[in-house]
C-alpha positions as semicolon CSV with decimal commas, in nm:
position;residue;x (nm);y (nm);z (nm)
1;X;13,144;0,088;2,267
2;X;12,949;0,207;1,965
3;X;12,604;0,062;1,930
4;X;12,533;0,171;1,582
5;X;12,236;-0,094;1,542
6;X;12,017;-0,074;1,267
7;X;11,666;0,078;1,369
8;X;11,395;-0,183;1,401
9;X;11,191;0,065;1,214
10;X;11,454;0,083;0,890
11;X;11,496;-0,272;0,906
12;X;11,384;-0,551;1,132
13;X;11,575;-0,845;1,009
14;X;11,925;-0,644;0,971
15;X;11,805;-0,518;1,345
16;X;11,833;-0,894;1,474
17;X;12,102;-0,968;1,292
18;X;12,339;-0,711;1,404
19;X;12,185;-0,704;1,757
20;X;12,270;-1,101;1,813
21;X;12,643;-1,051;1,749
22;X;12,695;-0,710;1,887
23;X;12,562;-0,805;2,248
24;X;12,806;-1,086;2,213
25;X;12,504;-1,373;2,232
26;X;12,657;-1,563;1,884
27;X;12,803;-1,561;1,553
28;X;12,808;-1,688;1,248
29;X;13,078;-2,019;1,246
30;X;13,310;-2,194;0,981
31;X;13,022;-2,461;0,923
32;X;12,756;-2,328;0,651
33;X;12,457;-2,304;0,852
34;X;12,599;-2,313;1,206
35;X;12,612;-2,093;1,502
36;X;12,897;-2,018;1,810
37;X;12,680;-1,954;2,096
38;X;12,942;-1,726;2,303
39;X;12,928;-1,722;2,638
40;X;12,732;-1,423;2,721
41;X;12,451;-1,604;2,515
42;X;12,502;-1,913;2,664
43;X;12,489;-1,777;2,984
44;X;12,107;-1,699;2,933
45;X;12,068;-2,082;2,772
46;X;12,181;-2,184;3,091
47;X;11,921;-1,997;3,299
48;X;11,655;-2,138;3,046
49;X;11,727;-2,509;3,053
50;X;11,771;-2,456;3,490
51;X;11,464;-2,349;3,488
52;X;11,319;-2,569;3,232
53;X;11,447;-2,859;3,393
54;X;11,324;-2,788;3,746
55;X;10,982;-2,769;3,605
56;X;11,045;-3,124;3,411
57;X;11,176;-3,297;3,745
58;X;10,873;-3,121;3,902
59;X;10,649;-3,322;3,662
60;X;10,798;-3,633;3,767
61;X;11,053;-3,671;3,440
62;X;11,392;-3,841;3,456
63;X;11,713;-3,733;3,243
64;X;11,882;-3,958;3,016
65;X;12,074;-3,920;2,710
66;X;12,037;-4,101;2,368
67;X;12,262;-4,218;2,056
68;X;12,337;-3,899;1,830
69;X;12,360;-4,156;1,563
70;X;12,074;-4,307;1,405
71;X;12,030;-4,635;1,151
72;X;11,873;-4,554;0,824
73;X;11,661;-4,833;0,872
74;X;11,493;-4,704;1,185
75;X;11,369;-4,414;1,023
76;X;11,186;-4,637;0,756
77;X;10,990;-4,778;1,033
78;X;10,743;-4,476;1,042
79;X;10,648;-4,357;0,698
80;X;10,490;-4,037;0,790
81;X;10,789;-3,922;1,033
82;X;11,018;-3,960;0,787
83;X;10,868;-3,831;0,492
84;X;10,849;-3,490;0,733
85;X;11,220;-3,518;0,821
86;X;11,373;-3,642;0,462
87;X;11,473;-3,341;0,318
88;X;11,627;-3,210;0,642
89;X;11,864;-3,514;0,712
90;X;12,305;-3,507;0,714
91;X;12,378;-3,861;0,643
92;X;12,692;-4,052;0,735
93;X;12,822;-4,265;0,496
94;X;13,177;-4,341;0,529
95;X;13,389;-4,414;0,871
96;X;13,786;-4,354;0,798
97;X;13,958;-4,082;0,576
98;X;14,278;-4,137;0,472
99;X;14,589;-3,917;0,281
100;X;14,537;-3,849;-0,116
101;X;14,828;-4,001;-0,310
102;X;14,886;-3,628;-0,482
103;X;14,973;-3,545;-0,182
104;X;14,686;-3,303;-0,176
105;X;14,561;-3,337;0,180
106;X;14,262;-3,601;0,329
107;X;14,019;-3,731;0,152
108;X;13,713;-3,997;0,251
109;X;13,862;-4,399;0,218
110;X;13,604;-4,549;-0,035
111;X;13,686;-4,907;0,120
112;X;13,534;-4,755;0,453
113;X;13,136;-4,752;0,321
114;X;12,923;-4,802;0,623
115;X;12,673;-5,105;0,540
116;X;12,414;-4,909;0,665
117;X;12,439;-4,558;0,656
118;X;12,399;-4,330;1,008
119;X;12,144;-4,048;1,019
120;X;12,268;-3,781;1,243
121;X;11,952;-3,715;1,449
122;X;11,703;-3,475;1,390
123;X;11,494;-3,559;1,649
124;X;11,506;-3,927;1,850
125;X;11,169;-4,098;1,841
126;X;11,304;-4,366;1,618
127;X;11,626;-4,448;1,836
128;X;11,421;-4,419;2,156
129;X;11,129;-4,619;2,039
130;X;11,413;-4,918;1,981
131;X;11,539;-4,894;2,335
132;X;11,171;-4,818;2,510
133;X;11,116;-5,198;2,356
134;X;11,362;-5,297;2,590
135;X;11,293;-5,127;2,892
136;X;10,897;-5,209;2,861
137;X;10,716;-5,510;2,956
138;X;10,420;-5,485;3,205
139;X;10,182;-5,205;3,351
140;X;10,441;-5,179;3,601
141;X;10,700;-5,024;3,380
142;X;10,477;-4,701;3,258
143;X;10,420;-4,431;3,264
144;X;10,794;-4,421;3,148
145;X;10,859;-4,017;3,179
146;X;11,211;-3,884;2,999
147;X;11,382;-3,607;2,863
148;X;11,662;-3,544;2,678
149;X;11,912;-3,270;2,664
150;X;12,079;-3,273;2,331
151;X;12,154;-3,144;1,947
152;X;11,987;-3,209;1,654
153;X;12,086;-3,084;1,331
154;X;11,827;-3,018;1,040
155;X;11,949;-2,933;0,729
156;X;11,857;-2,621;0,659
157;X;11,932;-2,413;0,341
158;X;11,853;-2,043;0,498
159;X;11,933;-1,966;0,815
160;X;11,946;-1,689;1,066
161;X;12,139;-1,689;1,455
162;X;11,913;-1,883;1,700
163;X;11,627;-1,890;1,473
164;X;11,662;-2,156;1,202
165;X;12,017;-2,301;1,220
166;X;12,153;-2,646;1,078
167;X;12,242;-2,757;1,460
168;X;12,070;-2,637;1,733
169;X;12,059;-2,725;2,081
170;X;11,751;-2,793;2,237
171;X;11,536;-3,049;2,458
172;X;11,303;-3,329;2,398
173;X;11,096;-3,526;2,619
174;X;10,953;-3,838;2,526
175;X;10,655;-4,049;2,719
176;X;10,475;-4,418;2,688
177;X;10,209;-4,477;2,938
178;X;9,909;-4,705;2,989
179;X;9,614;-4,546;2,826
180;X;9,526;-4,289;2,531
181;X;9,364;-4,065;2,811
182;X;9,683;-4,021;3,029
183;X;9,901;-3,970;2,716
184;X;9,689;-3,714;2,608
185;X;9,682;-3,536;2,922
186;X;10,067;-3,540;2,938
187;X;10,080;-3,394;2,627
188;X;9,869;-3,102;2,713
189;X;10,052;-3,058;3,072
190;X;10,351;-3,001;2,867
191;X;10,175;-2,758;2,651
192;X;10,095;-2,563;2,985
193;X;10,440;-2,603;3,110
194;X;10,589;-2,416;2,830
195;X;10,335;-2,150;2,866
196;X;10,421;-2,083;3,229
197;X;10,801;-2,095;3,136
198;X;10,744;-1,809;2,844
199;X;10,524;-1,579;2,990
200;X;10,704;-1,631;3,411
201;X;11,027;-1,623;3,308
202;X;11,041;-1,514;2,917
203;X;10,824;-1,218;3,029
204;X;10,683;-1,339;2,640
205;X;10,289;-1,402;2,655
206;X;10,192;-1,677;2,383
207;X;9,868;-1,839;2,275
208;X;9,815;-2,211;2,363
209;X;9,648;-2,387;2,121
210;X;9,649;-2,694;1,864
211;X;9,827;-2,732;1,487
212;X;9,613;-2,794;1,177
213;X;9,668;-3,166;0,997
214;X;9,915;-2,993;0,757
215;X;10,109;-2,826;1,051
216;X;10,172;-3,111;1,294
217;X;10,487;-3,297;1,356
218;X;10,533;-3,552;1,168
219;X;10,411;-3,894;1,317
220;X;10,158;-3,736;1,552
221;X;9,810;-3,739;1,569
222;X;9,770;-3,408;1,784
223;X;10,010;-3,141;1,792
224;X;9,981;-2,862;2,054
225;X;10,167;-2,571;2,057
226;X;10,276;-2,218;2,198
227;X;10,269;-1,916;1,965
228;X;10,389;-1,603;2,047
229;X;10,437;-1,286;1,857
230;X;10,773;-1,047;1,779
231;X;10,764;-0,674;1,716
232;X;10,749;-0,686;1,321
233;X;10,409;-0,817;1,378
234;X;10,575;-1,205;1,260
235;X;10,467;-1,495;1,504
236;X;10,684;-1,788;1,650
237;X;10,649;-2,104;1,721
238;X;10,794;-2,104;2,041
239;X;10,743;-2,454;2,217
240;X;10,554;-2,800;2,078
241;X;10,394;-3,097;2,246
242;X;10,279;-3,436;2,049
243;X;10,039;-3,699;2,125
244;X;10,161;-3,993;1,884
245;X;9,862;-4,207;1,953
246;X;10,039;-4,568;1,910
247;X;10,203;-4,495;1,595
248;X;10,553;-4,525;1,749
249;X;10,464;-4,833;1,975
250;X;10,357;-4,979;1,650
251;X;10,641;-4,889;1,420
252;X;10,888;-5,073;1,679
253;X;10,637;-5,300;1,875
254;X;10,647;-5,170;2,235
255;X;10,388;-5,352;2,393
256;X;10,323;-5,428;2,756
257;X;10,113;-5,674;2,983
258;X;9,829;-5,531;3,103
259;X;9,688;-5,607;3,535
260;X;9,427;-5,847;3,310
261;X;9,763;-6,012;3,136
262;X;9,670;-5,922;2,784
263;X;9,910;-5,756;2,569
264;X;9,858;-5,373;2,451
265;X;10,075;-5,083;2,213
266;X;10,180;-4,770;2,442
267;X;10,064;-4,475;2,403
268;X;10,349;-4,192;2,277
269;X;10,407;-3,849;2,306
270;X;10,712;-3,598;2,229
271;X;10,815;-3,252;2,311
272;X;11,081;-2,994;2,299
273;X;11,177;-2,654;2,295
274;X;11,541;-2,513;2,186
275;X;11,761;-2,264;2,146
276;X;11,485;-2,099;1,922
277;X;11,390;-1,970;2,263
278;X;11,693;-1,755;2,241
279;X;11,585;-1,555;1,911
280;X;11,240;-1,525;2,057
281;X;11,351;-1,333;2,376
282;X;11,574;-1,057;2,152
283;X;11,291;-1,012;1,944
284;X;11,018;-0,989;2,181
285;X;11,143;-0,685;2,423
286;X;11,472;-0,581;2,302
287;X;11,502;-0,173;2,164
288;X;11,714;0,052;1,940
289;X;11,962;0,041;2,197
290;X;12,014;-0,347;2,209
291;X;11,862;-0,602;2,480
292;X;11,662;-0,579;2,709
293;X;11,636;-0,877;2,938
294;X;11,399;-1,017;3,190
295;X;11,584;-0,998;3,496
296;X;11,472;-1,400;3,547
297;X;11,704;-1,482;3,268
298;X;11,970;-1,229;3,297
299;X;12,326;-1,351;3,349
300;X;12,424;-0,989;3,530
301;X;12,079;-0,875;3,658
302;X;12,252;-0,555;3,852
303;X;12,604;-0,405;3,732
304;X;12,789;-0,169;3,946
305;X;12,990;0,126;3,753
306;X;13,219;0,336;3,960
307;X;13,323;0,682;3,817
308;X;13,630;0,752;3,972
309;X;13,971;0,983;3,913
310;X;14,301;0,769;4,017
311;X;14,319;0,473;4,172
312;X;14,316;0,585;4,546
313;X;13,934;0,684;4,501
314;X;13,832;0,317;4,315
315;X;13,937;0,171;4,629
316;X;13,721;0,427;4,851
317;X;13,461;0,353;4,625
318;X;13,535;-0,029;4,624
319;X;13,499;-0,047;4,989
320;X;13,111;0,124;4,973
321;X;13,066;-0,105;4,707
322;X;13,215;-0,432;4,814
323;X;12,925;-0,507;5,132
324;X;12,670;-0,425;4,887
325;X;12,818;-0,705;4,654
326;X;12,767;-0,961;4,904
327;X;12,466;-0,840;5,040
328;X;12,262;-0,851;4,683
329;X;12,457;-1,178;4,624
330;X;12,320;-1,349;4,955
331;X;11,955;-1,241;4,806
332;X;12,045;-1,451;4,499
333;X;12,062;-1,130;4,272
334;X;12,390;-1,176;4,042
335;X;12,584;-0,860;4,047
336;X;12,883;-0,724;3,857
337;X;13,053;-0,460;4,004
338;X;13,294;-0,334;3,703
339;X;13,601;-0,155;3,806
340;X;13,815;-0,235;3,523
341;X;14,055;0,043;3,423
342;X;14,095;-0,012;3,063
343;X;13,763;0,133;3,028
344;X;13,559;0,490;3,111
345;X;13,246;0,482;3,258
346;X;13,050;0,580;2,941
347;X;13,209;0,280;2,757
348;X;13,022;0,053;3,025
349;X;12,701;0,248;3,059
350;X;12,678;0,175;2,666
351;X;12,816;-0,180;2,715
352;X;12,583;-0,309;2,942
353;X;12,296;-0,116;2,812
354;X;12,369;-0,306;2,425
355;X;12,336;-0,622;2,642
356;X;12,041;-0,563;2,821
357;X;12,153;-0,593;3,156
358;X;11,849;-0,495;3,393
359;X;11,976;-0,254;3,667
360;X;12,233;-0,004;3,655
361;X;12,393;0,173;3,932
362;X;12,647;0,422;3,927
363;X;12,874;0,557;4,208
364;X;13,137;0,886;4,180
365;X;13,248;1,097;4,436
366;X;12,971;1,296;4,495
367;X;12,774;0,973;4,557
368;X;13,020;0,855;4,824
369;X;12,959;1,226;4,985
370;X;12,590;1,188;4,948
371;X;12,507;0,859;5,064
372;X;12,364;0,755;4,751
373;X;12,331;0,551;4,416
374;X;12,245;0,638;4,092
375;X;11,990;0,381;3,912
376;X;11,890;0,373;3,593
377;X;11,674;0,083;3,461
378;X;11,724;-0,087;3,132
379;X;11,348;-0,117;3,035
380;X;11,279;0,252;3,050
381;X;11,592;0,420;3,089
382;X;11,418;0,586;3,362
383;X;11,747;0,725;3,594
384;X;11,656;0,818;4,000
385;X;11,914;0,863;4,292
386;X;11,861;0,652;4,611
387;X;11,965;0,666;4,935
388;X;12,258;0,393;5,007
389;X;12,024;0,266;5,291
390;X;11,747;0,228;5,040
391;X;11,956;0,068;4,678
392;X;11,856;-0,286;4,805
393;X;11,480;-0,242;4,865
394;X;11,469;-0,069;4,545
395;X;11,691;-0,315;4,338
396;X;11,434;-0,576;4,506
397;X;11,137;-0,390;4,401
398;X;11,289;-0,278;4,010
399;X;11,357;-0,692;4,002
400;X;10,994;-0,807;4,009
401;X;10,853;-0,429;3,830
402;X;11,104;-0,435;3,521
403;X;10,999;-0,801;3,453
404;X;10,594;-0,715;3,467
405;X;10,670;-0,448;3,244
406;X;10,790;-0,606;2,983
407;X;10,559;-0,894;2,990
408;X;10,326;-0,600;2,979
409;X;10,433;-0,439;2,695
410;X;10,423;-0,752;2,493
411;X;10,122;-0,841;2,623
412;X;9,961;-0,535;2,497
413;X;10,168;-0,523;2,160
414;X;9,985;-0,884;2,088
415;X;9,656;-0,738;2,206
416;X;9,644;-0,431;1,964
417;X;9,744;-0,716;1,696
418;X;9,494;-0,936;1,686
419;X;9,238;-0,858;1,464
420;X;8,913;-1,023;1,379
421;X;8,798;-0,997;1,013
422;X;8,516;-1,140;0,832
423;X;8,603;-1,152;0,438
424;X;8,893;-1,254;0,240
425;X;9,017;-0,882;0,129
426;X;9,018;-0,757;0,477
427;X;9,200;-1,039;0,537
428;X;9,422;-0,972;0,303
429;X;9,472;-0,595;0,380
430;X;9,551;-0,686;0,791
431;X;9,816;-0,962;0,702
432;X;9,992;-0,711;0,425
433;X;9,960;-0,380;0,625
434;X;9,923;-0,449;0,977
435;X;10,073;-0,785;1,059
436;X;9,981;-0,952;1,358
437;X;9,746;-1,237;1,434
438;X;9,430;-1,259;1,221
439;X;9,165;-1,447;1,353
440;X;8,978;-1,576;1,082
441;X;8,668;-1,821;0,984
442;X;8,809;-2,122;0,811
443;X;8,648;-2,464;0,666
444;X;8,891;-2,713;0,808
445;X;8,993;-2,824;0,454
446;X;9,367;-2,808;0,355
447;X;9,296;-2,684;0,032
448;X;9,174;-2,345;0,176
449;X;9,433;-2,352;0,365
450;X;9,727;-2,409;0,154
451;X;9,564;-2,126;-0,105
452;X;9,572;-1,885;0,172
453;X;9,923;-1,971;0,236
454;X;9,995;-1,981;-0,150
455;X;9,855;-1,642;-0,190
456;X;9,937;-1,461;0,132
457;X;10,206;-1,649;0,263
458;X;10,011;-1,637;0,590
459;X;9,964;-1,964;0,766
460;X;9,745;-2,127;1,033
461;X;9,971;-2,076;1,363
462;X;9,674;-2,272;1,571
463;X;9,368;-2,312;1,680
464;X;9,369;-2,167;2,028
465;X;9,252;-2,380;2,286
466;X;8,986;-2,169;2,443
467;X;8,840;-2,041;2,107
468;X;8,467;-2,020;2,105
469;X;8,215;-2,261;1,887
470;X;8,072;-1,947;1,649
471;X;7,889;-2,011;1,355
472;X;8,008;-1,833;1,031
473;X;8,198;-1,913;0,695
474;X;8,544;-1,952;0,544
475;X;8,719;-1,582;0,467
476;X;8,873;-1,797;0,105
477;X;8,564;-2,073;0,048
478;X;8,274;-1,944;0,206
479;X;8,174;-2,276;0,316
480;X;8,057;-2,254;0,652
481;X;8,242;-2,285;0,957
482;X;8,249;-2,376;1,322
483;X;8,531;-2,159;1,481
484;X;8,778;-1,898;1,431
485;X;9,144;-1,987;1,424
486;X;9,508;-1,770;1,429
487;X;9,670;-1,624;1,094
488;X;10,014;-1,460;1,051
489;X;10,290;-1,429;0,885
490;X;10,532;-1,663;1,061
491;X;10,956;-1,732;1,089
């Protein structure tokens, strides 16, 4: 198997590109727009959402599922939400095709107009605010904790695999309790949730933190977000939790009885993460040789390559092997060993190197003489022989050291890019030549910020949640200023 990936360093996006389909995580399918997740790549969506949804249930949220259909009329209900979703929407409009007269193949019935036409959802406030009306009456009733595991599709004019497609698979949790206070907190425990998945389990460290007025989802009152930041020095939105105030209770009048027996709105939130997650891992740790995975979220975390001649030594080698199979498999460690024919061992070596499989081990003749393994690990392509007595302490240990050092290595990527500056052309000169995050005075206006933006095409990513109260004035206005927030260049 011949790599031949485009260097990051020649060309980041062509990098990604080619690196998604090669290591067999998607491509590119007969809808404009829309992805084939193979199964490889779904493989590692599947780890996510496990993990994701252990750490929902842990939080006390149920499961349900909701319409993917949604009436025009609901999303009229909430001016601000659907002036941020309008452009985005697919629209159903007709129910029944039938055969063109000419012969000429299917085309849509005009006698079968809807009377109200179906938005296919891009997110399901709207839909879930109508049945929440149902389902809540009294204090007893809340805090009403669920999450949904769906698609959405958002109509997007450029896209790229995993990172901005027209559907997308994803999940989104949505909350009513009693008081502002808890539905606040709930919202930021989400926030943290996120956080722990990304930097436990992504190995991807992000900054917590809150969106600007122009940056929030539309329909909340508080957005708070994780941000995390790829090798071209570009950041990501990687997760987002809402606090809708009563906007949504309001919209579709979901009250409930207080203990006193007076009648009060909810209080909202919403939150998701999807298969954006998936771009966000390639481009965080992956190499010039193709992925590199955290072994938490890798479908084969250890493969097993035999070099063999004729058949009669595979088998030897099969029977070393096969104990050591079950063993590692007991342990929970999944484990391939790969003694297909059809291909030499430096076909596989290259194979499972392009798809970032953590640990390595080889086994040929001299091996089965020895007593020993050969390991290499994917992170560093460090190589070391071990002692057969010894492979499963060390694929133990290489589990737990390869995922610290790649969380690492981000980590200390994002620390050598942020940079504090202190005037607009410095500014300017970071963002343009150095990338990264720029922390930055600004006013709080949106008028400084959309100039920046205009002029730059940097935006505000957040302002991060520990950030410091220090007095100083706007890089673009000079007006003065509380606080520094986060800059870059985003996807």
């Amino acid at each position: 198997m011949s790599k031949k990936l485009t260097k990051r360093s020649e060309d980041y996006s062509k990098w990604y590109n080619e690196l998604v389909v090669k290591a067999d995580l998607a491509e590119n399918s007969g809808v404009r727009g829309s992805m084939v997740i193979k199964p490889y790549g779904y493989a590692i969506w599947e780890k996510m959402q496990a993990e994701l949804d252990r750490m929902f249930k842990e939080t006390g949220h149920e499961n349900a599922y909701f319409p993917l259909f949604i009436p025009k009329s609901y999303l009229s209900k909430e001016a601000s939400h659907i002036e941020g979703f309008a452009k985005e929407c697919a629209i159903v409009t007709h129910y029944r095709l039938k055969n063109a007269e000419d012969g000429s193949g299917v085309i849509v019935d005009p006698d079968a107009k809807l009377e109200e036409e179906l938005i296919v959802r891009p997110t399901s406030e709207t839909i879930i605010w109508d049945t929440y009306r149902k389902w809540i009456q009294s204090y007893r009733d809340l805090p009403l904790l669920i999450n949904q595991w769906a698609n959405v599709v958002r109509w997007e004019m450029r896209t790229r695999l995993f990172l901005r497609t027209a559907e997308f698979l994803w999940q989104e949790g949505h909350t009513a309790h009693a008081t502002e206070k808890e539905a606040i907190e709930e919202a930021e425990q989400m926030m943290h949730v996120y956080a722990d998945f990304a930097e436990n389990h992504m190995a991807v460290p992000v900054i917590k933190g809150v969106k600007t007025e122009s940056e929030r989802f539309a329909g909340a009152i508080e957005t708070y977000c994780i941000e995390a930041l790829m090798q071209d020095g570009k950041a990501l939105q990687a997760g987002t939790s809402h606090f809708l105030g009563q906007n949504f209770a309001k919209a579709f009048d979901v009250k409930f009885a207080t203990k006193e027996g007076k009648k009060e709105y909810v209080w909202a939130t919403s939150w998701g993460v999807s298969t954006r997650l998936m771009g966000a891992l390639v481009m965080t740790h992956s190499d010039d040789n193709g992925l590199v995975l955290p072994p938490k979220l890798a479908p084969i975390q250890v493969v097993i390559v035999p070099i063999y001649k004729g058949l009669e030594q595979l088998d030897t080698i099969a029977k070393k092997v096969n104990p050591l199979v079950k063993e590692l498999r007991a342990k929970g460690i999944s484990v391939k060993f790969d003694n297909r024919d059809t291909y030499k061992p430096g076909f596989k070596f290259n194979e499972y190197e392009l798809k970032g499989v953590p640990v390595r081990l080889a086994i040929g003749q001299r091996d089965l003489e020895n007593g020993t393994y050969e390991v290499a690990r994917r992170d560093t392509l460090e190589k070391e022989t071990v002692a057969a007595d010894e492979v499963i302490s060390k694929i133990e240990f290489l589990m737990e050291d390869i995922q610290a050092n790649i969380y690492k290595k981000a980590f200390d990527y994002r620390k050598e890019h942020i940079t504090e500056v202190n005037s607009y052309e410095e500014f300017k000169e970071v963002i343009e030549n150095k990338g990264g995050f720029v922390s930055a005075h600004w006013d709080g206006t949106t008028a400084s910020e959309d100039k920046i933006k205009e002029e730059t095409k940097a935006t505000i990513r957040c302002i991060p949640i520990d950030v410091k109260e220090e007095s100083g004035t706007c890089i673009i206005s000079g007006k003065p200023s509380a606080k520094r927030v986060l800059f870059a260049k985003a996807y």
